[in-house]
C-alpha positions as CSV (number, residue, x, y, z in Angstrom):
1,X,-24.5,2.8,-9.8
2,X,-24.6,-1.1,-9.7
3,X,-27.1,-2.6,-7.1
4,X,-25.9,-6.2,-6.9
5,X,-23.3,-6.3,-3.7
6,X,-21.7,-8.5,-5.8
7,X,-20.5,-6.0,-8.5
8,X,-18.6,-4.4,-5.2
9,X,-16.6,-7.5,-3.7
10,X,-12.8,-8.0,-4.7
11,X,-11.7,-11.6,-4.1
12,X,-8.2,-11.2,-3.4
13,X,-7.3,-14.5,-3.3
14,X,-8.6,-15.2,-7.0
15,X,-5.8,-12.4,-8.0
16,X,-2.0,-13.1,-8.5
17,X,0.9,-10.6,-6.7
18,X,1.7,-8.4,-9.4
19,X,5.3,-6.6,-8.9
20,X,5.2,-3.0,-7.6
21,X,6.1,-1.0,-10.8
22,X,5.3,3.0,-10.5
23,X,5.9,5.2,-13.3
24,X,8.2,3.1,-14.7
25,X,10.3,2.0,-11.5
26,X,9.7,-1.6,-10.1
27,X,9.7,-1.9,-6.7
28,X,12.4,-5.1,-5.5
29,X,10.5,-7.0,-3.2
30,X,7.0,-5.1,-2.8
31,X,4.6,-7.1,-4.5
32,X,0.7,-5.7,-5.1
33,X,-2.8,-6.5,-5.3
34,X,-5.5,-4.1,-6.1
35,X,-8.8,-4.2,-3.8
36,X,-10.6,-1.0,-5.3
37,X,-9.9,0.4,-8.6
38,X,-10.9,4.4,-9.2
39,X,-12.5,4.9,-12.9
40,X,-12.3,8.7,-12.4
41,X,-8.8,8.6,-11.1
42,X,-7.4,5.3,-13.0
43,X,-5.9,4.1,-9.9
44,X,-6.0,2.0,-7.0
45,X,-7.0,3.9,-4.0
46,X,-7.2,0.2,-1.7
47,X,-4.5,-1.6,-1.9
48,X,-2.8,-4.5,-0.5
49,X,1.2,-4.4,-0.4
50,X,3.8,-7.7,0.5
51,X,6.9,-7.0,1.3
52,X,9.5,-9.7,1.2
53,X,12.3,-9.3,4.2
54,X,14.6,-6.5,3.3
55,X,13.1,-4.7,1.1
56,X,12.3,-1.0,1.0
57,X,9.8,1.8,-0.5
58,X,12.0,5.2,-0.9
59,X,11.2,8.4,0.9
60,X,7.8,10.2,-0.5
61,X,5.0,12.5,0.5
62,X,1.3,11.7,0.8
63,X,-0.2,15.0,-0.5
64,X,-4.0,13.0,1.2
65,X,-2.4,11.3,3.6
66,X,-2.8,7.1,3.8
67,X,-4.3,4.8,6.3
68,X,-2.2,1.4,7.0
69,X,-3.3,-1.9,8.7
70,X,-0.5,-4.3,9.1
71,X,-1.8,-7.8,8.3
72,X,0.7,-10.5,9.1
73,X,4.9,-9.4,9.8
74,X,6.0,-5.7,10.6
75,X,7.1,-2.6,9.1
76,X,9.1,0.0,9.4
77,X,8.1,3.8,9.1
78,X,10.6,6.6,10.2
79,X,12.1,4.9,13.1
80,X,8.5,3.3,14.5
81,X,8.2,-0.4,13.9
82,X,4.3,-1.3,13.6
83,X,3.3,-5.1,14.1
84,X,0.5,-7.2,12.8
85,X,-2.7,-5.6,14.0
86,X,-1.4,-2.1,14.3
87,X,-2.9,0.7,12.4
88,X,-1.6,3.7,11.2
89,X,-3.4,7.0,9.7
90,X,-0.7,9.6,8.2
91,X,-2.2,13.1,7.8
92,X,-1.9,14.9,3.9
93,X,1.6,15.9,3.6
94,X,3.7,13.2,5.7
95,X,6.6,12.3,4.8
96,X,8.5,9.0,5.4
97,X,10.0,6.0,3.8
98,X,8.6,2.1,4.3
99,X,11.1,-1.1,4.9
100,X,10.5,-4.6,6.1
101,X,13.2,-6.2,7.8
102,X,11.3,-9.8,8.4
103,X,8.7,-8.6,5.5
104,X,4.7,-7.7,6.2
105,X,1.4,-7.6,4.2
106,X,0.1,-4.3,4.7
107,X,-3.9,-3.0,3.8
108,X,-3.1,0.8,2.3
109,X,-5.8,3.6,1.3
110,X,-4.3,6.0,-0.6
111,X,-6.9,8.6,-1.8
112,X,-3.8,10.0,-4.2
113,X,-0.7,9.3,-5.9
114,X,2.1,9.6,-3.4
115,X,5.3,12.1,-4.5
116,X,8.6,9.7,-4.5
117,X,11.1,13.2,-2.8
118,X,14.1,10.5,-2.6
């Protein structure tokens, strides 16, 4: 374990968008930055996610749930639109599918890879 705080700090504004490509599949319109990279897991478990107006993430499962801050715009999750400021904790298992009518910036932890279903 590092002792320097500063080993710890991401400066997400020293890192570029990088297109939303999973498994293969890029993302139209979701764009990504990575605020905490796992070693043991090789992925990014803190995330931040812009989404330009109109574009959508497909239906999917979070087998250990997610936690969601909406930063600047609003997003859509099963029919409930959440605003700048809201906050949204989805228990493991939930289901739903992510669009952006007038696009957001969204904070996401994701302790696992979510399950695209559709």
């Amino acid at each position: 374990m590092h002792t320097d705080i500063n080993h710890y700090i991401t400066r997400s504004i020293q890192q570029d968008w990088q297109p939303l490509v999973e498994k293969g599949i890029h993302y139209k319109g979701i764009f990504v930055k990575s605020l905490r990279y796992d070693e043991e897991s090789q992925r990014s478990k803190t995330i931040l996610l812009r989404f330009e107006p109109g574009a959508t993430y497909p239906y999917h499962n979070h087998p250990a749930g997610e936690e969601i801050f909406v930063l600047n715009g609003e997003a859509v999750l099963e029919h409930a639109t959440l605003a700048a400021g809201d906050y949204l904790y989805t228990p493991p298992g939930f289901k739903h599918s992510v669009s952006s009518p007038v696009g957001c910036t969204l904070l996401f932890v994701i302790p696992e890879e979510v399950e695209i279903l559709g």
